[in-house]
C-alpha positions in Angstrom: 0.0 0.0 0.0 1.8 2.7 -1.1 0.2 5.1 1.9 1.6 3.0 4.6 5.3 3.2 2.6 5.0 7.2 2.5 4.0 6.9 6.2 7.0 4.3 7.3 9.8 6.8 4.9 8.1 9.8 6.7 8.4 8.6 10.2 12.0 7.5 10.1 12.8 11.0 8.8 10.8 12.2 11.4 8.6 14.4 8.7 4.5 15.5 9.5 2.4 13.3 7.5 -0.3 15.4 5.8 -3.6 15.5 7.3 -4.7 13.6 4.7 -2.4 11.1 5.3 -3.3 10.5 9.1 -7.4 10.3 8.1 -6.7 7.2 5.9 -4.7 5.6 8.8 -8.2 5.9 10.4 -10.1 4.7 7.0 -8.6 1.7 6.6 -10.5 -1.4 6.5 -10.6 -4.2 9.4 -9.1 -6.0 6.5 -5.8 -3.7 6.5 -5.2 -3.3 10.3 -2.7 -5.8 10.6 -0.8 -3.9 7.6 -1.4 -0.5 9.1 0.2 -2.1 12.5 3.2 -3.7 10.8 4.3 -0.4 8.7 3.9 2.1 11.7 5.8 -1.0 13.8 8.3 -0.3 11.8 8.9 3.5 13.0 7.9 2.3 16.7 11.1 -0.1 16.6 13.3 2.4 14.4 13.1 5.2 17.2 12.9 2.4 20.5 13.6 -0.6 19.4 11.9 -3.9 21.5 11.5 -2.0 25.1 8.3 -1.1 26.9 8.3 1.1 29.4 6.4 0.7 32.8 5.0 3.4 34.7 2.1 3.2 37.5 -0.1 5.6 39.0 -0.4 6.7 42.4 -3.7 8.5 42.8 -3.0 11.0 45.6 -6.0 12.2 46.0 -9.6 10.5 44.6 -12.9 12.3 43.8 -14.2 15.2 45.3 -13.7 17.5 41.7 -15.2 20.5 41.4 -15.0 20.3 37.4 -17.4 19.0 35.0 -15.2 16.9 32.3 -17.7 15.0 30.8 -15.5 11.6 30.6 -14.6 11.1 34.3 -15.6 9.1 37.4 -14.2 12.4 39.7 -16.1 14.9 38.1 -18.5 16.9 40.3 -21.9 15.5 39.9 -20.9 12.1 39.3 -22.7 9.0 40.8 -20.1 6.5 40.1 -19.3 4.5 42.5 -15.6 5.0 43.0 -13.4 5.6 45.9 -13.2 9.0 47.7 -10.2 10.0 50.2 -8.3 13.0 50.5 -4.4 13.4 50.5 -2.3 10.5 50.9 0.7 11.6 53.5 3.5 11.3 51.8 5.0 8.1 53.9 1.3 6.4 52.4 2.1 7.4 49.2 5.7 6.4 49.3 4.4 2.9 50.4 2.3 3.1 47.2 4.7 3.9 44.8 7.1 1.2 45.9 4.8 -1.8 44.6 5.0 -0.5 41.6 8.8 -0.2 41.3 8.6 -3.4 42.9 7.1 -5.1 39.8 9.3 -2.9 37.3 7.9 0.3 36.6 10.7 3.2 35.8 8.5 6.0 36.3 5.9 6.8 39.3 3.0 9.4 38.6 1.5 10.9 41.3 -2.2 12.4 40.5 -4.4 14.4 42.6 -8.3 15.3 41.2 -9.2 18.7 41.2 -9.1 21.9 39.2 -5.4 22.6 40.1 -3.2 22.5 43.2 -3.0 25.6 46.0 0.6 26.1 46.9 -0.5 23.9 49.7 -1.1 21.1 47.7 2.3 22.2 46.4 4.2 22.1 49.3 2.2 18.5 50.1 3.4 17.0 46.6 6.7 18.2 47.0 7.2 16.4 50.3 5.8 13.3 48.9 8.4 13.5 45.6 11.1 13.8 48.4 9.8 10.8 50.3 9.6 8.3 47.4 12.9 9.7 45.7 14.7 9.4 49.7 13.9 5.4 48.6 14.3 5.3 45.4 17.3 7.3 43.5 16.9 6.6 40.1 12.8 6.7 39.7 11.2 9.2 37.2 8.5 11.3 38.6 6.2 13.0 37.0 3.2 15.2 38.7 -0.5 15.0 37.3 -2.7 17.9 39.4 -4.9 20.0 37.3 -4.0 23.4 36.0 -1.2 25.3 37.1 -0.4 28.9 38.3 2.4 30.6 37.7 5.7 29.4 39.3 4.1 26.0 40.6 5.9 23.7 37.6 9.4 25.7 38.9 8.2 24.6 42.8 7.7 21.2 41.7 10.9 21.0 39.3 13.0 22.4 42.4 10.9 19.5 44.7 13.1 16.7 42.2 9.8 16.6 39.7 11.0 15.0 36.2 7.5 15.1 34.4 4.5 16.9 34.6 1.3 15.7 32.7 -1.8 17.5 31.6 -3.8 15.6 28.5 -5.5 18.1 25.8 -7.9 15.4 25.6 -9.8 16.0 22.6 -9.7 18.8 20.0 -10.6 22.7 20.7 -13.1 22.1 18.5 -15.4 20.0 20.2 -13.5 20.6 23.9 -16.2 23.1 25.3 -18.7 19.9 24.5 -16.8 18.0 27.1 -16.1 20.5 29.9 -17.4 23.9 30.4 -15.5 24.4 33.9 -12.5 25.2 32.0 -11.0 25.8 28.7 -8.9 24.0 25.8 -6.5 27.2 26.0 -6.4 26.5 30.1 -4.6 23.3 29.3 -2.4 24.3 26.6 -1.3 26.9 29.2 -0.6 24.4 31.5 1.9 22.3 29.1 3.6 25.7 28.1 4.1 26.1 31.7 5.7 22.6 32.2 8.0 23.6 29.3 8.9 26.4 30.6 9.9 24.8 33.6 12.0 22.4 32.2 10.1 19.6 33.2 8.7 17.1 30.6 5.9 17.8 29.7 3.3 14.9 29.2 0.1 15.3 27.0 -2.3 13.0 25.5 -6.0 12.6 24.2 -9.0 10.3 24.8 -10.3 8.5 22.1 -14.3 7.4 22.4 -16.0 10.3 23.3 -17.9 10.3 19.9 -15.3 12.6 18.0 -15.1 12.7 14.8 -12.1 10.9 12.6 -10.7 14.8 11.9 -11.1 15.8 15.9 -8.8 13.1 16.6 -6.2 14.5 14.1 -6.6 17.8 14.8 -6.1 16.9 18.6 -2.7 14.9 17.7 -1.6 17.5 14.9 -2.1 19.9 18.2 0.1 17.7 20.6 3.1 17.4 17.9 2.7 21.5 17.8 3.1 21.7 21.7 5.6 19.2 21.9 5.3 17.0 24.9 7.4 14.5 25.7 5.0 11.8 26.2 1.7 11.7 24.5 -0.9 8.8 26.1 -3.1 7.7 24.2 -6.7 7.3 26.6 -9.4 5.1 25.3 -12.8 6.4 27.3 -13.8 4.4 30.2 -17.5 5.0 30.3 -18.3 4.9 33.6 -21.9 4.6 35.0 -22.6 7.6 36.7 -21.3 9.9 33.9 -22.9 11.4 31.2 -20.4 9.5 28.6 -22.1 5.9 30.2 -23.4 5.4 27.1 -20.4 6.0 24.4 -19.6 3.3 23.7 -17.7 3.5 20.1 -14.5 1.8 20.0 -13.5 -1.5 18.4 -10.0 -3.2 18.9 -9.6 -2.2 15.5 -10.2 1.3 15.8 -8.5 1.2 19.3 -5.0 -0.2 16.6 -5.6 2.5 14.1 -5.8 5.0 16.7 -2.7 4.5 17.8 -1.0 4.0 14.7 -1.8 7.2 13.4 -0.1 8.6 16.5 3.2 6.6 15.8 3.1 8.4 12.3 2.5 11.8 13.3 4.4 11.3 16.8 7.4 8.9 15.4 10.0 9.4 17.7 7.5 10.4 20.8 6.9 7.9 23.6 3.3 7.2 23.1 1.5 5.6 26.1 -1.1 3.1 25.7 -3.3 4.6 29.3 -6.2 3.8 30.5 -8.9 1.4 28.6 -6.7 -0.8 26.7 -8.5 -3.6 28.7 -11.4 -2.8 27.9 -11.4 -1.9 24.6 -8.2 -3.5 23.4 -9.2 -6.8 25.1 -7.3 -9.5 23.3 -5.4 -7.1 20.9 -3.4 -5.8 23.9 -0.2 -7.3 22.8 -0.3 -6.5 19.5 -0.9 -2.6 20.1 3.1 -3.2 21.8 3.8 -2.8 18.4 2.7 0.7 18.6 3.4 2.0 21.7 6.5 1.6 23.7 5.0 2.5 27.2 2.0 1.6 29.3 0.7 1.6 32.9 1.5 -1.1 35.1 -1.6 -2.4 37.1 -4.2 -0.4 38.0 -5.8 2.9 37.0 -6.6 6.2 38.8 -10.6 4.8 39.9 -10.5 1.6 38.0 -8.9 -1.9 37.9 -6.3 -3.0 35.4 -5.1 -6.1 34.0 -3.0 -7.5 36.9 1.0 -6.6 37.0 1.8 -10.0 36.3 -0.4 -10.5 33.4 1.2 -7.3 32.4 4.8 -8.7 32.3 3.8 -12.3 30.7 2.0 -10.4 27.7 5.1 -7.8 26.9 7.8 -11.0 27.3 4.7 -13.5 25.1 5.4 -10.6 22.5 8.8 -10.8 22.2 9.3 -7.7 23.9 11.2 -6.5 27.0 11.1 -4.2 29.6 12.9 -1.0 30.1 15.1 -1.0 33.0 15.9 2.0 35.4 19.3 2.8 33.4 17.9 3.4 30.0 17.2 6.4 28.6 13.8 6.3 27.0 14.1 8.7 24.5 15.7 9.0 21.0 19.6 10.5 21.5 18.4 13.5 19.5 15.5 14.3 22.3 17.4 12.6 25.3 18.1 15.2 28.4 21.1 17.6 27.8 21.2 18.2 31.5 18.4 17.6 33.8 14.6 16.2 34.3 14.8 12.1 33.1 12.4 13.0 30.0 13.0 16.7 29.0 13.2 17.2 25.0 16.5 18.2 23.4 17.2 21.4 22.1 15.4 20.9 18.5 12.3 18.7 19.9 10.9 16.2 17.9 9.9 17.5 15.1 9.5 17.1 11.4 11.5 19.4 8.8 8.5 21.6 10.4 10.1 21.7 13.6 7.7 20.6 15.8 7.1 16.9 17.2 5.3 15.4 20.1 7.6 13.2 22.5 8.0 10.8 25.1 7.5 10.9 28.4 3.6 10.4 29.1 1.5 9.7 31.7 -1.5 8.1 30.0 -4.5 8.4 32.4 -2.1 10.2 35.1 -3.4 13.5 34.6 -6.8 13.9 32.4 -9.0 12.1 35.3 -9.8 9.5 33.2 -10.0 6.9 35.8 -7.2 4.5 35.3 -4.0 4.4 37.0 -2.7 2.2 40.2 -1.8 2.9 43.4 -1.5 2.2 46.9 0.9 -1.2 48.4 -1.3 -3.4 50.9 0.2 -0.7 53.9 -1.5 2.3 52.2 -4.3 4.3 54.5 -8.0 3.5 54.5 -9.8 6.3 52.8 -10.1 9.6 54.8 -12.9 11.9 54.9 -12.9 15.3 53.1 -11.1 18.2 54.1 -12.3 20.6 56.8 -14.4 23.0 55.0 -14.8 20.9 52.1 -17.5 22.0 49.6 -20.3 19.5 49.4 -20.7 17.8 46.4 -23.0 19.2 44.1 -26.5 16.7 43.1 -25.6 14.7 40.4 -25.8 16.0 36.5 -28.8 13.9 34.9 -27.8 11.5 32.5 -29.0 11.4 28.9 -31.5 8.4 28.2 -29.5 7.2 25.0 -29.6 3.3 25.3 -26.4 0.9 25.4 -25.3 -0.5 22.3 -25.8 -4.3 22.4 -22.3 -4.7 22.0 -21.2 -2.8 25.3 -18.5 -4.7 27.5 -20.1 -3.3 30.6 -18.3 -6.2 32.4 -14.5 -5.1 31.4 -15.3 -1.8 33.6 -14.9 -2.7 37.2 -14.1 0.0 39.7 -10.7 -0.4 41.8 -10.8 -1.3 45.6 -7.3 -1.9 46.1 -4.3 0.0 46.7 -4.2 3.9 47.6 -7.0 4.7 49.9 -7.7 1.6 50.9 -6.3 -1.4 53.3 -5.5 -3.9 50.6 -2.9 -5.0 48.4 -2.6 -2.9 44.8 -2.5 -4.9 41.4 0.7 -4.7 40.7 
């Protein structure tokens, strides 16, 4: 197919397809996918050859958001059953982020819900980076905790943070149909800010929602533009409880092409399968290795995960292997030239266009999209809200659309385990 042999030259040379390009990646046939994956496997193993990296979430903080993102189990008004606690101490969270170091994660990402952290909440996060980098010298950190104000990313760089993550989610076309507490240009502040910072900056979408083929391009074309470090790639977790209960529009096929389409336009970026690959992958999991070289271990931010170990077994059944502590994830041309473990190299990623997405990514750790693990099986039983807490708000009524017959409501199951709770995480 002589699009796929354009796309395969074009990543290697690190070049923008066209957007004509990426819409056919999406337009292929069920009867092409396995073609689509094996050409844009092709760039995946040019720029990091057979490694997968492993990173697992800590969720810091669960529920108890005062925005109104459409797509999430923490948003205010939701009736989803999920666990609620406030701030892990940082000893609890360091407990937490050991299990999953324990089963071979490189990089820990500690989320918190909510619109963005007080200088507080900095202060809190920064002792907590301390405390799980006092045990750990060589882990990656990277911060997921809403929108930031200025000088927070520089706190939380100066704290030891490598990575901060904050997903655009879905285009600025069709972002004020998802969330009306805050804008697309809120976020894309928020990245800049993590750039500026020199941390590595992690941004991703969520694929599902009911966007079109040319949203999801125009959300990618957007990422490579900003130039992240890591883009995870979210496939919608449609909770019950939230008004997106009912989308359900993704395929393992489309769930391939997806992410295909992101190698291409991203070649040389670490692209994060995050949350929903269970669900929606299902038994394609191992083949979508071939297009991302980085996923969560475990658990997600609200909901269960394939376990750790079942993890491992499917990236060593695909003939690939994971990245230890002492490798650096990215391409030479975007490796560090002196500081955080992801941050991009002078020219970025780019195309002859000069601008390219990245590596570093925290899938799911940082758009609340309910996935991510946390916790070890010494982690604190959920504590009540804050002093002075706002009350939640009565839940947002749900549209009346019916569930496609097709729906895996039994693949969504929502986590128990881990941070916030007393028992053992999944990892």
């Amino acid at each position: 197919m002589d699009l796929l042999n354009t796309l395969v030259d074009k990543g290697l040379r690190r070049e923008l397809p066209t957007r004509e390009e990426a819409l056919a990646v999406l337009a292929t046939s069920d009867d092409d996918v396995l073609d689509v994956v094996a050409a844009a496997g092709k760039v995946r193993r040019h720029w990091f050859g057979r490694r997968v990296k492993l990173n697992y979430l800590v969720n810091l903080k669960s529920g108890l958001c005062p925005e109104d993102c459409s797509y999430c189990s923490q948003r205010l008004g939701s009736t989803a059953g999920i666990l609620k606690y406030s701030w892990l101490k940082p000893d609890e969270a360091s407990r937490a982020a050991a299990a999953g170091l324990a089963g071979g994660a490189k990089r820990v990402c500690l989320v918190a819900s909510g619109r963005g952290p007080s200088d507080r909440d900095v202060d809190r996060v920064s002792d907590t980076i301390k405390a799980i980098k006092d045990q750990n010298e060589n882990v990656e950190v990277c911060a997921c905790l809403g929108l930031l104000s200025d000088g927070q990313a520089e706190r939380l760089r100066a704290a030891g943070a490598d990575a901060y993550n904050h997903n655009l989610n879905t285009s600025e076309g069709t972002y004020g149909e998802i969330t009306t507490t805050h804008t697309y240009a809120d976020r894309v502040d928020t990245v800049q800010k993590a750039h500026a910072a020199g941390l590595s900056a992690c941004s991703g979408l969520i694929a599902g929602m009911g966007e079109s083929d040319e949203d999801l391009v125009d959300v990618v074309y957007a990422l490579r533009e900003l130039d992240p470090d890591s883009v995870p790639v979210n496939f919608l977790i449609p909770f019950e409880g939230t008004p997106l209960a009912k989308e359900w529009n993704l395929t393992p096929q489309r769930c391939l092409r997806i992410l295909a389409m992101v190698r291409f336009v991203c070649p040389d970026a670490e692209v994060r399968i995050a949350g929903g690959r269970e669900v929606h992958l299902r038994t394609l999991q191992p083949i979508a290795l071939h297009l991302a070289n980085s996923i969560f271990l475990g658990d997600y931010l609200t909901s269960e995960g394939q376990a750790g170990k079942a993890d491992l077994e499917m990236i060593a059944d695909a003939g690939f292997e994971v990245e230890n502590a002492g490798e650096v994830t990215l391409p030479e041309h975007r490796a560090p030239s002196g500081g955080g473990c992801g941050s991009r190299a002078e020219d970025g990623c780019g195309s002859h266009g000069g601008a390219g997405c990245g590596s570093h990514a925290e899938a799911g750790c940082g758009s609340h999209e309910g996935g991510g693990v946390c916790g070890s099986a010494s982690a604190a039983p959920a504590e009540a809200p804050a002093a002075g807490a706002a009350a939640p708000a009565a839940p947002a009524e749900l549209p009346a659309a019916e569930l496609p017959a097709d729906a895996r409501t039994d693949l969504v199951s929502v986590r128990r385990r881990g941070a916030g709770t007393d028992l053992a995480p999944n990892a």
